[in-house]
C-alpha positions as CSV (number, residue, x, y, z in Angstrom):
1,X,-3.7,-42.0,-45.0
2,X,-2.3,-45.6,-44.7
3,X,-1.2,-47.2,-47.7
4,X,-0.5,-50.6,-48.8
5,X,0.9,-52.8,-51.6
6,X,-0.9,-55.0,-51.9
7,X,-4.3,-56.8,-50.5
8,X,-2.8,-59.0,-47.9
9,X,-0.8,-55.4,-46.9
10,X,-3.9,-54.2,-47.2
11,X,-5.7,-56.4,-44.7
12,X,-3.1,-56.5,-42.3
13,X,-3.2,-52.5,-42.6
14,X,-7.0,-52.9,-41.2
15,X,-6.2,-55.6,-38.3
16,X,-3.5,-53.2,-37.4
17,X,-5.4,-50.2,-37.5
18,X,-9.0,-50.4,-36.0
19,X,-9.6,-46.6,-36.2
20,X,-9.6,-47.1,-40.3
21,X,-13.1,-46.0,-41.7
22,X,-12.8,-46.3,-45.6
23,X,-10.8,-48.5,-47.7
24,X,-10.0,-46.9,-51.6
25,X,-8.9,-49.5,-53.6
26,X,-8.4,-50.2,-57.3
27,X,-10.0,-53.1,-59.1
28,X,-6.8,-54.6,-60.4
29,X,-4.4,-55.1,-57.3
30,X,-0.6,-57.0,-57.7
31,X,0.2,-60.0,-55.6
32,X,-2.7,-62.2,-56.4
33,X,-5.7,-60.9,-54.7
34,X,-8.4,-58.7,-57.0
35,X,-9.4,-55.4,-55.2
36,X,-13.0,-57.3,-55.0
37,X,-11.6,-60.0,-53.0
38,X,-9.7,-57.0,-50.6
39,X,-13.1,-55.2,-49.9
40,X,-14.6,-58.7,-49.3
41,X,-12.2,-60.2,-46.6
42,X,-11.8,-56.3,-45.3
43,X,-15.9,-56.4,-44.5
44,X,-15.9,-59.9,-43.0
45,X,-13.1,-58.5,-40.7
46,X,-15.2,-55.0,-40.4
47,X,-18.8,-55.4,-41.5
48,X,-19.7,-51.3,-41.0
49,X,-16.7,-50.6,-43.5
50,X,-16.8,-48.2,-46.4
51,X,-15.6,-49.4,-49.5
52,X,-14.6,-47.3,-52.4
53,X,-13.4,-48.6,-55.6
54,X,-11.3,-47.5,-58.4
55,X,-10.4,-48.6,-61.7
56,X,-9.8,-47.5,-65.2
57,X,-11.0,-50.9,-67.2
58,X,-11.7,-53.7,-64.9
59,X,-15.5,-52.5,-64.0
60,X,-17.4,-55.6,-64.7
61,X,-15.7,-57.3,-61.5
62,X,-18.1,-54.4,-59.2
63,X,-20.7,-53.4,-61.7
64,X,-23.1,-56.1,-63.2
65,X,-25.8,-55.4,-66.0
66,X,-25.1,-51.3,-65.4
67,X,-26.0,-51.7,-61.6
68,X,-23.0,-51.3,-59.1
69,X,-22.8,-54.0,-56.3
70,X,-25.0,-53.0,-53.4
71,X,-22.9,-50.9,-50.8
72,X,-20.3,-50.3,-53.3
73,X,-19.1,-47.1,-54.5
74,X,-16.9,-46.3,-57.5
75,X,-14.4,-43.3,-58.6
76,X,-13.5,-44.1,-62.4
77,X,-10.1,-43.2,-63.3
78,X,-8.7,-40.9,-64.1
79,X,-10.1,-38.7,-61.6
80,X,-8.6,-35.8,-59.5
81,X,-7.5,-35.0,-56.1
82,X,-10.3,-33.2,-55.5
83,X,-12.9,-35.3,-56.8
84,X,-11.4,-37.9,-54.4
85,X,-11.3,-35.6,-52.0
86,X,-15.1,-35.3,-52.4
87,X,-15.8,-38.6,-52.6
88,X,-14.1,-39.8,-49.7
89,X,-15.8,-36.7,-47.5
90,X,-19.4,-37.1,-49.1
91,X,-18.8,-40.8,-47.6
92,X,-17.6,-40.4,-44.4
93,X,-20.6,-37.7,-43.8
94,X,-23.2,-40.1,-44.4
């Protein structure tokens, strides 16, 4: 796992680090960039990518009418270790 604070963290994290597979991020990120923005500047650096989102309130910024974005996968919080852990693996395998 490789963390980051932030989105530009986050990005850099990914330039830095071509072997990364998934980026996990929340909706709601500090330091002026949304978690949307993140996963769309991460894909235009790596368009094969897998993006999974979080959030506990901020939905409407991934989901529209009910429907999640095409390609984009969502763990609502709170959720737990293991149903991350599921997640993440049931992602990767596919």
């Amino acid at each position: 796992m490789i963390a980051a604070r932030n989105g530009a963290e986050g990005l850099a994290q990914l330039v830095r680090h071509p072997d990364i597979r998934l980026l996990f991020t929340d909706v709601g990120l500090p330091g002026g960039m949304t978690g949307r923005q993140l996963a769309d500047r991460a894909r235009a650096l790596r368009p094969g990518l897998l993006i999974l989102f979080t959030t506990g309130y901020a939905r409407n910024a991934i989901v529209h009418g009910g429907i999640l974005d095409h390609d984009t996968h969502l763990l609502p919080k709170p959720f737990t270790h293991g149903a991350l852990a599921g997640k993440i693996r049931a992602l990767l395998d596919n």
